[in-house]
N, C-alpha and C positions, 0 to 999 in steps of 0.2 A: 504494500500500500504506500502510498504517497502523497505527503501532505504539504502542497505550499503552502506556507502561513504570514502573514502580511499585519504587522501591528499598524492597528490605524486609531484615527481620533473619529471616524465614523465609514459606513458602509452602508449599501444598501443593492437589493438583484430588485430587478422589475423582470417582468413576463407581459408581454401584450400592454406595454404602457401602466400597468398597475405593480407598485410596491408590494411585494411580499413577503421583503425579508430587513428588517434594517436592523444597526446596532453605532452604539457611539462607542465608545472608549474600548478597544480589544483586538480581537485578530478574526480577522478575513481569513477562511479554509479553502482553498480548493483543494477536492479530493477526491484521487484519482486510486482504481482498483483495478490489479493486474490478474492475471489468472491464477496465481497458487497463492491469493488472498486467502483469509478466513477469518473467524470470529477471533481467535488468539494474536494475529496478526494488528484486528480491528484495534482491540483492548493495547497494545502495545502502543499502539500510533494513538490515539486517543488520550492513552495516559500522557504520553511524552508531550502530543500537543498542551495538552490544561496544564502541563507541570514546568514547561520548556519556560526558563527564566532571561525573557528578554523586556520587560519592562523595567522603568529607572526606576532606584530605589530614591531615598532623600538626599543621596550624594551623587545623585544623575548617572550609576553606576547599572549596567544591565544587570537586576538583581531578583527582580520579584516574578513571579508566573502570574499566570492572566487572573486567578482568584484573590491572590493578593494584594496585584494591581485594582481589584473591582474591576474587570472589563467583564464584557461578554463573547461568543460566537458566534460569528454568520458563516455557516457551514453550502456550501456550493459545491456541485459535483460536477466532476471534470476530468471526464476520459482521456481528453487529449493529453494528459500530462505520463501516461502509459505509452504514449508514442515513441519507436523505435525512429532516431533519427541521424544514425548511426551510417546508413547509404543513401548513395542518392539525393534527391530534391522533393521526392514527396514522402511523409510520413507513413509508418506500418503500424496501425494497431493490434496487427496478431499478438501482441502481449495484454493484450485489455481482457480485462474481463469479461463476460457475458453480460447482457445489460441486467439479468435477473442476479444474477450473483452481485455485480454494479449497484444495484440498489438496495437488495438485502443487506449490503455491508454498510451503503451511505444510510441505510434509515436504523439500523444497529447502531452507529456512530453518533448519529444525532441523539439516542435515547440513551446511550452510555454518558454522555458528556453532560445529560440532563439529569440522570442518576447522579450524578456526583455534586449537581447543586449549582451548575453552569446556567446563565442562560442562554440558550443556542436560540437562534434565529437560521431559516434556512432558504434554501433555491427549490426549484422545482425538478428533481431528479428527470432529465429527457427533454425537457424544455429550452426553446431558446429563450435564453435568459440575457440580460444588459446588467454588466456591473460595475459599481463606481466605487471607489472610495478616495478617501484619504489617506497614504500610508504617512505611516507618524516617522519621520527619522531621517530616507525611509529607511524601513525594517522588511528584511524579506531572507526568510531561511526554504531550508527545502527538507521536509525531511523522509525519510524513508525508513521501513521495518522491509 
């Protein structure tokens, strides 16, 4: 699994001109699912994101995780980020997940990150989606399990 994480001072996805997902102070997820994902994988990537200490502490130091900070999650699904880019000029998703496995793990995620007391804001798994925000910094990691 694959998680860019983007610290912003706010975000938000639209579908069809309508807002469906916004969040001020936190991190922007796009999350992307490969084929020998699974639920142990999910919980891995999940933990790391809510735990991954890249907000300033009181001495502007990257010290605290997104609970600490008070941010929240706007969680967005993002197959393209499984793309093999490795030949060539166009991209290979033979490493993507299937879209049902794709979204059992992105609506798994969203509800793990909600078990632990986050609050996730989300995209619409399959949809085309418009995303904005503000990255705070900027901040932008990449992570992987």
């Amino acid at each position: 699994m694959i998680a860019l994480i983007q610290r912003v001072t706010q975000a938000k996805v639209d579908v069809d001109g309508i807002t469906i997902g916004a969040i001020d102070k936190g991190l922007l997820v796009l999350l992307g699912v490969e084929r020998d994902d699974d639920l142990a994988k999910m919980e891995k990537l999940a933990t790391k994101v809510m735990s991954y200490r890249i907000f300033s502490d009181e001495n502007g130091k990257m010290n605290l995780n997104l609970q600490q900070a008070g941010g929240s999650l706007l969680v967005v699904s993002q197959f393209t980020l499984a793309a093999d880019t490795g030949r060539g000029l166009r991209p290979s998703f033979s490493g993507a997940g299937t879209p049902d496995q794709a979204n059992t793990l992105y609506e798994a995620f969203i509800a793990f990150c909600q078990s632990k007391g986050v609050t996730t804001q989300t995209g619409e798994f399959g949809a085309d989606m418009q995303v904005s925000l503000v990255n705070d910094g900027p901040v932008t990691f990449n992570l992987q399990v």
